[in-house]
C-alpha positions in Angstrom: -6.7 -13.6 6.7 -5.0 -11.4 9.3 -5.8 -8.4 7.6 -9.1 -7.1 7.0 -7.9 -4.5 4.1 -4.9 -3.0 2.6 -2.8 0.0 3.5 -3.8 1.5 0.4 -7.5 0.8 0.6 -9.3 2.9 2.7 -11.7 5.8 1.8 -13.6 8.4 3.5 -16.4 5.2 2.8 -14.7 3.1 5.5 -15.5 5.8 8.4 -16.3 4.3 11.6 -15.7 0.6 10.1 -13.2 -1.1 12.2 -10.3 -2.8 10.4 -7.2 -4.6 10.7 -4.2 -3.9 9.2 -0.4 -5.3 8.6 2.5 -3.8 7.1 5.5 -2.2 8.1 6.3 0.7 10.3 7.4 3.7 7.7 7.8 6.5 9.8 6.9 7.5 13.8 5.7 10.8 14.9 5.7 11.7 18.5 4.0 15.1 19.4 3.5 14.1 23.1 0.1 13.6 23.0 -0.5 12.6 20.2 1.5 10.0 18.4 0.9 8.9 14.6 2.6 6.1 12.9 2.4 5.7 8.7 2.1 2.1 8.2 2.9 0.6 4.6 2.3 -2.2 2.7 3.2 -2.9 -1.3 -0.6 -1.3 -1.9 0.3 1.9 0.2 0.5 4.0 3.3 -2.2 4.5 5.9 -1.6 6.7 9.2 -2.4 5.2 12.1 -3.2 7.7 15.6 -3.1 7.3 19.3 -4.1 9.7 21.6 -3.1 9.6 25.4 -6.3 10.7 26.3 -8.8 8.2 24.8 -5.8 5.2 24.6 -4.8 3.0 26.9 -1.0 3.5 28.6 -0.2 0.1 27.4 -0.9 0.6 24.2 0.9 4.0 23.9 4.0 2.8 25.6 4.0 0.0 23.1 3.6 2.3 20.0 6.7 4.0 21.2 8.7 1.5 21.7 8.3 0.6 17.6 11.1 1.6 14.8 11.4 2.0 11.1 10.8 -1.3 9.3 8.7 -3.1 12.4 6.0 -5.3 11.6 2.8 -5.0 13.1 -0.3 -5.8 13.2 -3.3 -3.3 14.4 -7.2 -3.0 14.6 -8.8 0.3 14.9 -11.6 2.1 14.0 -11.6 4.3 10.6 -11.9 8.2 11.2 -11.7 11.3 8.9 -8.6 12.7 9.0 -8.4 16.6 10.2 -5.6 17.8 8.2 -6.3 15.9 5.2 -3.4 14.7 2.9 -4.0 15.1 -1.0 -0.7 13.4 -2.1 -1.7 10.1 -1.0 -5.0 7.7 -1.6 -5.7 7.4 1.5 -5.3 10.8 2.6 -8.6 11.6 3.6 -8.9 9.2 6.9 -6.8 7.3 9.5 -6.5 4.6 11.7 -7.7 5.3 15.5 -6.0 2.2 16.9 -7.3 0.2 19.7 -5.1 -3.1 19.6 -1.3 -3.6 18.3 0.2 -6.7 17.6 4.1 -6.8 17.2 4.9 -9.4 14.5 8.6 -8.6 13.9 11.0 -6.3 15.1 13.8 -4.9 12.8 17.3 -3.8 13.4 18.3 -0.2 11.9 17.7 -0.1 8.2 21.1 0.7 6.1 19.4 3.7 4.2 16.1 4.9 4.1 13.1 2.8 2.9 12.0 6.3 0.8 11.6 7.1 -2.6 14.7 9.6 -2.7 16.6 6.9 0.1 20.1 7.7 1.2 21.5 4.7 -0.4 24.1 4.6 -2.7 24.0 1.6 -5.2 26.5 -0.8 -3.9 24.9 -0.6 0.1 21.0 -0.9 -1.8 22.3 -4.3 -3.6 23.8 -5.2 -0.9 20.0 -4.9 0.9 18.4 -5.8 -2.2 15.3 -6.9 -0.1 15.3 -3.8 1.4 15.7 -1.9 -1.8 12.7 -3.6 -2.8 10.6 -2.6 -0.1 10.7 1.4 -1.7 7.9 2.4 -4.2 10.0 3.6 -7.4 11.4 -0.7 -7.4 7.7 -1.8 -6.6 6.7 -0.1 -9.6 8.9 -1.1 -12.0 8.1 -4.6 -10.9 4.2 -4.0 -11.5 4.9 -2.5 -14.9 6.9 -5.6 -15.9 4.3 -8.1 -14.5 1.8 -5.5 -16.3 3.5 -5.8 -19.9 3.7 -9.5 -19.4 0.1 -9.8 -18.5 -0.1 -7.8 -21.7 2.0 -9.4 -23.8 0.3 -12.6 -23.2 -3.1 -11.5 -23.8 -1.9 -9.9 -27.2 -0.4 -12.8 -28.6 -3.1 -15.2 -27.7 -5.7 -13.4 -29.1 -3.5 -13.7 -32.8 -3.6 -17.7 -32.3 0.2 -18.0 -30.7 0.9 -20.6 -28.3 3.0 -20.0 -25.4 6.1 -23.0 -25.0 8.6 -23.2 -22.1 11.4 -24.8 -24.0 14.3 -26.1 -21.6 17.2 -24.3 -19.9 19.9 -27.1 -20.1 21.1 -27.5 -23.8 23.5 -28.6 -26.2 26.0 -25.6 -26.8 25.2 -24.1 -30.2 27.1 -21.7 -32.1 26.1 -18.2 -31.3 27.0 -14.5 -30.8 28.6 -14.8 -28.0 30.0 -17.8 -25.1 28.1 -20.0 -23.7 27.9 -20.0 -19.6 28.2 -24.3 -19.0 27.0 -26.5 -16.8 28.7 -29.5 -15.9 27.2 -32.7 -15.5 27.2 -35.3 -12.6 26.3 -38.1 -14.7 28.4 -37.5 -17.1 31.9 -36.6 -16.2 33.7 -34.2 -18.3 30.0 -33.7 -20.2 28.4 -30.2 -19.9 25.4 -28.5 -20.8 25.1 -24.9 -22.1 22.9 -22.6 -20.6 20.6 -21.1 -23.9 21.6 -17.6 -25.3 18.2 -18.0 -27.2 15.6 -20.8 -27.5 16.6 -20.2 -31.6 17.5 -24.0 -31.5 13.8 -25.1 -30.2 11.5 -22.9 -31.7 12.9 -24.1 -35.3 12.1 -27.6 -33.9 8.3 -25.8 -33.6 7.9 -24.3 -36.5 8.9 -27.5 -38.5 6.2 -29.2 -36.3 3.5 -27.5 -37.4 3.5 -25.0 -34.8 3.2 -22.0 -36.8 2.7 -18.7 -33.7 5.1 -19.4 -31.3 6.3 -17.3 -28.4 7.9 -16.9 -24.8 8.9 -14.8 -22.5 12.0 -16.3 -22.0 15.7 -16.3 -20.0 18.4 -15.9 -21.9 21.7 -16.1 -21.3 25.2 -14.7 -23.0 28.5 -14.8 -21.5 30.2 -11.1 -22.2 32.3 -8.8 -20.5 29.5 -6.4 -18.8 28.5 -2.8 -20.7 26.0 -0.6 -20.9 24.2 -1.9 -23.5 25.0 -5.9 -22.3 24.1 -8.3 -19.7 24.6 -11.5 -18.9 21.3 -12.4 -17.9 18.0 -11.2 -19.6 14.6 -11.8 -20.5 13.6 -11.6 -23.9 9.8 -11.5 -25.7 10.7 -14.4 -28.1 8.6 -15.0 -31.1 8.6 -17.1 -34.4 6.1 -17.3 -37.3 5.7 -19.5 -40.1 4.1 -18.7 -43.4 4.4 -15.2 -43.3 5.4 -12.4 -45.1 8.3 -9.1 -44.1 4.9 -7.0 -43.4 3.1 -9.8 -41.0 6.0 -9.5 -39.1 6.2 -5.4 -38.6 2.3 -5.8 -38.7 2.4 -7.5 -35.5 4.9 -6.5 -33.9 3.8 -2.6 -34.5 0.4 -3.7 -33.3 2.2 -5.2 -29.9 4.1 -2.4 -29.1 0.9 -0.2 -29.7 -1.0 -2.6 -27.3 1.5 -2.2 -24.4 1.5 1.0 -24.8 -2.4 1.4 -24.4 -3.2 -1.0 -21.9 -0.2 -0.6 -19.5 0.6 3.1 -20.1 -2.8 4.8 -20.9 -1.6 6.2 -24.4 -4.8 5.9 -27.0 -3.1 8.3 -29.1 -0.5 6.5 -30.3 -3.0 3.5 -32.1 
């Protein structure tokens, strides 16, 4: 690994350790002699320090020469922090840096890679991949990948079975058009792409598989609204043998176990 720990790792426990880190350049600071740099990764932010009068020339000239959204790569020893920050993890200690490495320089971000950023909607699509570098996105990634996770571990532990069924279908008759495919083998032949997998998890249930689900793609053609899309994922479930109460049962009980596990809320079990 080129990196010994994460920018949100380090504690007031790592003092005097020496470490390597790589992220992206957040922010520069220039106080003449003294020069800080907040380095972030998708963990977090540490501050990184030089000071003219223990660095080396080199190493300071190159610091300065770094702008939002470089990538580097540093060593340096952990120190406590003098003015400690209490809004952030790692607020307690920085990064005294003795060697820089510059992976990747960047060109002017757009807008602001900041959780309040400058960016309207239309210019942060545009950079989605920038847009994805700021914390609010990042989160709402985690809590999807969380609730998932969550979802998963739910539903196994009541005896469903996870099943990918396929994307490239017969068209069925639905709620709403079918986005198609056409196909190279057979011309004037196309697939539709599935607005549910209501089709294949019938084809389960008749086979004996009675606690189905997926987390699944689905896809509707519709004119766009607030309240439509034309891609989504659905949690997609099916039982058999069951009664109107199983159902709200289980589903109650999922809805309370996402809640608990991903957002800390005992109270509402």
């Amino acid at each position: 690994m080129l990196r010994t720990h994460t920018c949100g790792e380090l504690r007031l426990a790592h003092v005097n350790q020496t470490v390597t880190l790589a992220g992206w350049v957040q922010r520069l600071r220039d106080k003449g002699g003294l020069l800080w740099i907040d380095l972030r990764d998708r963990y977090g932010i540490t501050q990184l320090i030089f000071d003219e009068s223990t660095t080396d020339a080199a190493l300071i000239a190159a610091a300065k020469n770094l702008g939002r959204e470089y990538v580097i790569l540093v060593t340096g020893i952990v120190i406590e922090r003098l003015s400690k920050n209490d809004k952030m993890p790692t607020g307690d200690v920085e990064v005294k840096v003795t060697h820089l490495s510059l992976l990747n320089a960047s060109k002017i971000p757009p807008f602001t890679i900041e959780d309040e950023t400058d960016g309207g909607d239309e210019l942060r699509m545009k950079y989605r991949y920038l847009d994805l570098r700021r914390t609010p996105v990042r989160e709402s990634l985690q809590l999807r990948h969380k609730m998932a996770q969550q979802t998963r571990a739910y539903l196994d532990s009541l005896n469903f079975i996870e099943v990918e069924t396929p994307v490239l279908i017969k068209s069925t008759p639905e709620g709403a058009r079918d986005f198609v495919v056409p196909s190279r083998i057979h011309h004037g032949e196309f697939y539709a792409l599935p607005q549910s997998p209501q089709t294949f998890k019938q084809l389960l249930m008749v086979s004996g598989f009675d606690r189905y689900y997926q987390i699944v793609k689905c896809f509707r053609d519709e004119d766009l609204r607030a309240d439509r899309q034309p891609e989504f994922t659905q949690i997609d479930c099916e039982m058999a043998f069951i009664t109107q109460e199983d159902i709200l049962t289980t589903f109650e009980g999922l809805i309370r176990h996402l809640f608990k596990t991903v957002k800390g809320t005992p109270g509402l079990i």
